[in-house]
C-alpha positions as a Python dict, from the first residue, in 0.01 Angstrom:
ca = {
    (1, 'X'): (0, 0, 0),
    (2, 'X'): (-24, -357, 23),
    (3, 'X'): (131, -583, -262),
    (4, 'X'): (110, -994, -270),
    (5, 'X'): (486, -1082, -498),
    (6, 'X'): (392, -1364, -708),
    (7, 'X'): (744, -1402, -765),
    (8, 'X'): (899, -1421, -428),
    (9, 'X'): (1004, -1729, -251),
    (10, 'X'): (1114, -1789, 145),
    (11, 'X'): (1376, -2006, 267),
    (12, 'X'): (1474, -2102, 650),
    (13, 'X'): (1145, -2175, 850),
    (14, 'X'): (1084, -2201, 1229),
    (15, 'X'): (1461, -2242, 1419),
    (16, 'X'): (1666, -2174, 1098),
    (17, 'X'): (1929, -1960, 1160),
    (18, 'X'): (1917, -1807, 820),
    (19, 'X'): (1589, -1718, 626),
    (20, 'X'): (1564, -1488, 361),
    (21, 'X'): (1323, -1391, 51),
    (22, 'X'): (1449, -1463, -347),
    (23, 'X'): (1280, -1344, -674),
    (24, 'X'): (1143, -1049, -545),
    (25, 'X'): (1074, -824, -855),
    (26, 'X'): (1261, -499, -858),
    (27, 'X'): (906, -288, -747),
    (28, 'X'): (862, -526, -490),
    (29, 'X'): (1215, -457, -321),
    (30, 'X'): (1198, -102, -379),
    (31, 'X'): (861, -125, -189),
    (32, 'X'): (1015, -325, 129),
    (33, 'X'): (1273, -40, 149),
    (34, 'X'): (1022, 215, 168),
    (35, 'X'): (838, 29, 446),
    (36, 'X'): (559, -104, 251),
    (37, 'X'): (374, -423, 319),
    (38, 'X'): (495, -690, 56),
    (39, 'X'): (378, -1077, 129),
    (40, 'X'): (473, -1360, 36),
    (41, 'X'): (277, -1720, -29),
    (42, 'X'): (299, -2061, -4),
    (43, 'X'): (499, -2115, 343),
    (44, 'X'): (454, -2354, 609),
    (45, 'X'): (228, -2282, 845),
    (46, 'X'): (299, -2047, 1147),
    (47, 'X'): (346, -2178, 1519),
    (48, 'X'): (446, -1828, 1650),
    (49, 'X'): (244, -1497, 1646),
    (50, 'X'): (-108, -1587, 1454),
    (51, 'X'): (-97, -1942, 1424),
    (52, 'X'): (-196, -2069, 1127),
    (53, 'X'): (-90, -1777, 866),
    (54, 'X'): (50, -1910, 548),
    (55, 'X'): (199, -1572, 425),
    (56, 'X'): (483, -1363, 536),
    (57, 'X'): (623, -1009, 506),
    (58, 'X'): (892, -946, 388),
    (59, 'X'): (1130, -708, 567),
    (60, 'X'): (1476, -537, 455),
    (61, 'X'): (1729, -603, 735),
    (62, 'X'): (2079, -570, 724),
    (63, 'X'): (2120, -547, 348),
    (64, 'X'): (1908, -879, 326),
    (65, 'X'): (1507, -944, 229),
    (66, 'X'): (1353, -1161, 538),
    (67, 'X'): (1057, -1321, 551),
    (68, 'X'): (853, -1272, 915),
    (69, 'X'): (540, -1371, 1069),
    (70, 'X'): (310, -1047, 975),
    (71, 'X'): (79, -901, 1342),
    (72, 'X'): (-283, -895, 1334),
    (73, 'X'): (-301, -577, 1228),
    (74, 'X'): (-125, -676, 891),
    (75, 'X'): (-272, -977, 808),
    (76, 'X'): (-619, -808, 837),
    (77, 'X'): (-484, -539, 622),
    (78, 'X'): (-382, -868, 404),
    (79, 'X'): (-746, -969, 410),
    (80, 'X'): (-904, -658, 307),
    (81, 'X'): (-672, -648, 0),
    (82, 'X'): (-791, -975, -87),
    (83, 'X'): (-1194, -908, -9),
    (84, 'X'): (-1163, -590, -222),
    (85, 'X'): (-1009, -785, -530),
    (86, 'X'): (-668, -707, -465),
    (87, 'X'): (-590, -1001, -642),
    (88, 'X'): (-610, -1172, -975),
    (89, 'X'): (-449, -1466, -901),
    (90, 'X'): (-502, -1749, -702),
    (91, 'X'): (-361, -1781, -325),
    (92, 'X'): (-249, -2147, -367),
}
């Protein structure tokens, strides 16, 4: 299952030490625990990985909610979520 959080916010970009994901709703952190793909929007453009993506996933590691670059795989996963009207909100 894919799920976009319209809630969820990153902090720490590119050489932060610390990054991590706020205002995730409670389904949406239940879902990252399971191993579900949960993304987030509006971040900065990546340099690493697929350059260009302005979405993250958002991870559970170490008793914290990061925010990482998603693979191909994922962010075509991403796209087909948002071709089949995954989505009733606007990206930006």
């Amino acid at each position: 299952m894919v799920m976009i959080s319209m809630t969820g916010e990153g902090h720490g970009w590119g050489s932060d030490p610390y990054k991590w994901v706020s205002r995730l709703t409670e389904e949406e952190r239940a879902a990252v625990r399971r191993g579900e793909l949960v993304f987030i929007t509006g971040c900065p453009a990546s340099a690493r990985g697929i350059k260009g993506v302005y979405v993250r996933k958002v991870i559970w590691k170490n008793g914290r909610y990061v925010h990482r670059v998603p693979e191909t795989e994922e962010v075509e996963g991403f796209v087909d979520f948002v071709m089949e009207g995954g989505l009733d909100f606007p990206l930006l």
